[in-house]
C-alpha positions in Angstrom: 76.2 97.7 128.1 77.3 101.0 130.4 77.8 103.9 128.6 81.8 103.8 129.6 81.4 99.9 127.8 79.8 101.7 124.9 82.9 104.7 124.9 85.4 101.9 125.1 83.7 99.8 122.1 83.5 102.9 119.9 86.9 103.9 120.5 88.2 100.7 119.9 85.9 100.7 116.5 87.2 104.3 115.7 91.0 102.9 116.6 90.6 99.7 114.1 89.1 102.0 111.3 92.0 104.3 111.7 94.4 101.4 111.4 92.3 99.6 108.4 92.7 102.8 106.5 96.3 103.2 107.1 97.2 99.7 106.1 95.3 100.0 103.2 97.1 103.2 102.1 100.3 101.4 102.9 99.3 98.3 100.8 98.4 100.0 97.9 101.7 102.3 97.7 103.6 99.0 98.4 101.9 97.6 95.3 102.5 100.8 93.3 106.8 100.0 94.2 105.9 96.8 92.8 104.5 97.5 89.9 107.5 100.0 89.8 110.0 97.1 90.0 108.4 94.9 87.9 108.2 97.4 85.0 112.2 98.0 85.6 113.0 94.6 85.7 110.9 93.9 82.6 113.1 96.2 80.6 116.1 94.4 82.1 115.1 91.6 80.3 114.2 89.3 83.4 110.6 88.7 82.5 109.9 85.4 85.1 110.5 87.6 88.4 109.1 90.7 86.5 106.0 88.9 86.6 105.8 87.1 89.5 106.3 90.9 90.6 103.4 92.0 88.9 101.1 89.3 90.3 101.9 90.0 93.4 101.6 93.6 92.9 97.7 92.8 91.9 97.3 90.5 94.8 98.1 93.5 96.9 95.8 96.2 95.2 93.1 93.7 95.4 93.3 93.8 99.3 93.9 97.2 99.4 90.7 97.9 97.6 88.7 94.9 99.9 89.8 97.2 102.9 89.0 99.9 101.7 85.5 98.7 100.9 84.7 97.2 103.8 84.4 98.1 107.4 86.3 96.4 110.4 83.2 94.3 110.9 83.0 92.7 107.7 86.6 92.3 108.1 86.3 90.5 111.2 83.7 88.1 109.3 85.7 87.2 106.3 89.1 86.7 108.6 86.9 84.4 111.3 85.6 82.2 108.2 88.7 82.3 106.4 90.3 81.0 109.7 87.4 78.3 109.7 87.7 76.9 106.7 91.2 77.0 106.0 93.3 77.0 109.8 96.8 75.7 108.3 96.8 78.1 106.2 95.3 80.9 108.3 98.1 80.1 110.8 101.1 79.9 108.4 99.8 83.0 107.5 99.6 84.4 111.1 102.9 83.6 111.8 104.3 85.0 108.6 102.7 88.5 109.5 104.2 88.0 112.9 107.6 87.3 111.5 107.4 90.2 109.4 106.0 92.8 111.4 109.0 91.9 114.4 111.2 92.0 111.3 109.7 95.8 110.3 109.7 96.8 114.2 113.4 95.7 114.7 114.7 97.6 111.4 113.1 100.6 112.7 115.5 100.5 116.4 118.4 102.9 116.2 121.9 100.3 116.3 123.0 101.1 119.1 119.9 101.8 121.2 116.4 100.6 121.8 115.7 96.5 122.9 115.9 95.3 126.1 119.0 95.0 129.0 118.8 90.9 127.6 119.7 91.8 124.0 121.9 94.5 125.3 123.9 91.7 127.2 123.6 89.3 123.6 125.5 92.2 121.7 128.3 92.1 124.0 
């Protein structure tokens, strides 16, 4: 490998941590909102979604603690051998993070700006 093949591959390395840490900062504060919700629903007397709320809440600590304890490589393993052993469900779940994250992008463009001169065109 050339050393700018070696700069590339550590930058891209330094760029996934960066990006594994972040998500699992934003993971664990989303389950804290959970555990948030579910505690206020609990008290409103709606115990069945309080704890589905809670479970899911503890689903999502769980990976934030896995990527936090592992690096991007291990990562990589346990996402290639997930994929391997269970591909429907690795691609249901691929497309559901893609749904999501388009869903997150979109919220995030002002009304009236941002998108492209085709969804422009759909507004009118």
């Amino acid at each position: 490998m050339s050393d700018g093949d070696q700069s590339m591959a550590q930058s891209a390395r330094a760029q996934a941590e960066a990006v594994r840490s972040g998500a699992a900062g934003g993971i664990g504060e989303l389950a804290g909102a959970l555990r948030k919700a579910a505690s206020e629903m609990d008290r409103g007397r709606n115990a069945t979604v309080a704890s589905l709320t809670q479970n899911a809440a503890d689903n999502l600590e769980r990976l934030s603690k896995a990527l936090r304890s592992k690096d991007v490589n291990a990562l990589v393993r346990d996402t290639e051998s997930f994929a391997r052993s269970q591909p429907a469900l690795f691609l249901g779940a691929a497309v559901a993070a893609g749904f999501l994250a388009m869903r997150f992008l979109k919220s995030g463009q002002p009304e009236g700006g941002g998108g492209s001169d085709i969804d422009q065109t759909r507004r009118i």
